[in-house]
C-alpha positions in Angstrom: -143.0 111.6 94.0 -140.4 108.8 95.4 -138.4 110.6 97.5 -134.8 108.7 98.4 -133.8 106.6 101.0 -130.9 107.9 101.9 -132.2 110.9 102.8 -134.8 109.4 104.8 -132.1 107.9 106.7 -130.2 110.9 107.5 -132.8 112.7 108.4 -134.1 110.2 110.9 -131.1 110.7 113.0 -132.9 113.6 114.6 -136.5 112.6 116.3 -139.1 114.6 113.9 -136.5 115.4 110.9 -137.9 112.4 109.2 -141.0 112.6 109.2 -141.1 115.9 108.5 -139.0 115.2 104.8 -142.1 112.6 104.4 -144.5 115.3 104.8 -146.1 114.1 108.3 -146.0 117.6 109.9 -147.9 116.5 112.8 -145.7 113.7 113.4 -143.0 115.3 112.7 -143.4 118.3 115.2 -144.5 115.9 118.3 -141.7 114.0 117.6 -139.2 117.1 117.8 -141.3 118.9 120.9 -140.6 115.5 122.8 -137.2 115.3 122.5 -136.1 119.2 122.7 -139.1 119.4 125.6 -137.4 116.3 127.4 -134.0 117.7 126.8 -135.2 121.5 128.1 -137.1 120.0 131.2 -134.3 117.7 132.3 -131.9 120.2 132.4 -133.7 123.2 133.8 -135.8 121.4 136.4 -132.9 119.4 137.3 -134.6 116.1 135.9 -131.2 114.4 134.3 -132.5 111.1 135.1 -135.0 111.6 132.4 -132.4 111.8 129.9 -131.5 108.0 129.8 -135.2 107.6 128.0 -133.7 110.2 125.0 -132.1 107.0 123.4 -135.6 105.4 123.3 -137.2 108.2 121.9 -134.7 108.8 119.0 -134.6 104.9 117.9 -138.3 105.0 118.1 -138.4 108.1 116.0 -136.1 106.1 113.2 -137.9 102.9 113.2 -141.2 105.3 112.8 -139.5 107.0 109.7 -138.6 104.1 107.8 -141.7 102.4 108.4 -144.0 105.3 107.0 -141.0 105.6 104.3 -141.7 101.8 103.4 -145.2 102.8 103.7 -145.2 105.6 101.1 -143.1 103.5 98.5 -145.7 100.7 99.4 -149.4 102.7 99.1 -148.1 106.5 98.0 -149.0 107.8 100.9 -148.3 108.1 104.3 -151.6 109.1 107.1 -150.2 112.1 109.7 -151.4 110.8 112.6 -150.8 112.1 116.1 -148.3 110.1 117.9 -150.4 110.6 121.3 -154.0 110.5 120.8 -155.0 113.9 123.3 -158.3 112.9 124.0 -157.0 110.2 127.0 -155.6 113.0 128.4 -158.3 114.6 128.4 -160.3 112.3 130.1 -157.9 111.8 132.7 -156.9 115.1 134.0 -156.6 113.8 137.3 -153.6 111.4 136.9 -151.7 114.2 134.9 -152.0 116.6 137.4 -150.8 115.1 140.3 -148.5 113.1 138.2 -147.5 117.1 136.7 -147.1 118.1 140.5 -145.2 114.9 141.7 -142.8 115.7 138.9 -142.3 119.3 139.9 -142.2 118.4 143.5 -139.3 116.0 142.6 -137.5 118.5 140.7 -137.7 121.6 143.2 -136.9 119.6 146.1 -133.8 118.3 144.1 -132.9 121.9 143.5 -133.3 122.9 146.7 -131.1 120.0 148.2 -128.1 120.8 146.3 -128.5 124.5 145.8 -129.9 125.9 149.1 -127.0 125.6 151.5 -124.7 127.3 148.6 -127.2 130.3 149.1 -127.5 130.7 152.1 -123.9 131.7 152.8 -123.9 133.7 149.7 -126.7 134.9 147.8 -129.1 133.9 145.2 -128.1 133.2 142.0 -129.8 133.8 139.0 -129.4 130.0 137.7 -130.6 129.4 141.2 -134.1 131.7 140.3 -134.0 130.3 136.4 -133.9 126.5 137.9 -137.0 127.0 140.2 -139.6 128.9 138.0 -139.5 125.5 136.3 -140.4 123.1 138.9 -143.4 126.4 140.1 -144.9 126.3 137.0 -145.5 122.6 136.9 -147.0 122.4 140.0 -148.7 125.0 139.0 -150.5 123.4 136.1 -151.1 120.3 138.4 -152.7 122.3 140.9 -154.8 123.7 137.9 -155.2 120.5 136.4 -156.7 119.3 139.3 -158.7 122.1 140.4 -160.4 122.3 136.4 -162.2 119.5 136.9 -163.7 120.2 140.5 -164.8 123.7 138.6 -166.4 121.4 135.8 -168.0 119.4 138.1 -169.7 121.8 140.4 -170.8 123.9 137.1 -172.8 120.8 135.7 -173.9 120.3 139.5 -175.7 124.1 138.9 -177.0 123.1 136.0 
């Protein structure tokens, strides 16, 4: 079934819309946790900076819907493929957990240079809490990144 164009294109305006409508779920939904998971973590970990890549990440997320649309009028149909291939990181745990506590490091020292003195003199607010559970848990999974493969290690060491 040839599904329009137009659609295509309206659809595309959103990062994942479009390739959802062409039936690339996987796509589709990495597409969408990307964008609404780099819209959530720059505002709550106080990470605005990261918005200016949003733009690329939506225009990339068009181009990729029309060319898997050209591709289904082309062939019939489309391969859902992942749009990060999970196994790298994988293998490189290391690099995403410091680069996961450099991140969260950033972001909790930004809070706490423009939120701490307000507290002090008052009290702690609850966007204050809500804004550094954020930048915890990050570090957190860095710090667990990084531990996970000392704990692999030493169990093939027993072995």
């Amino acid at each position: 079934m040839r599904k329009p164009k137009k659609w295509v294109y309206i659809f595309s305006f959103l990062p994942g819309w479009g390739q959802l409508y062409l039936g690339l779920m996987n796509r589709g939904l990495q597409f969408m946790l990307l964008f609404w998971g780099g819209i959530f973590l720059a505002i709550q970990a106080n990470f605005a900076e990261a918005l200016v890549f949003m733009p690329v990440l939506v225009f990339y997320s068009y181009y990729d819907a029309l060319q898997h649309y050209r591709h289904v009028v082309e062939y019939g149909d489309a391969k859902d493929e992942e749009v990060f291939q999970w196994g790298i990181l994988k293998e490189r745990k290391n690099l995403v957990g410091w680069v996961l506590i450099i991140f969260g490091l950033y972001s909790l020292s930004n809070l706490l240079m423009w939120s701490l003195p307000d507290t002090i003199t008052q009290y702690i607010p609850y966007h204050f809490l809500q804004q550094l559970i954020i930048p915890v848990i990050i570090i957190g999974l860095g710090v667990k990144l990084l531990r996970g493969e000392k704990d692999d290690a030493s169990e093939e060491e027993k072995k």
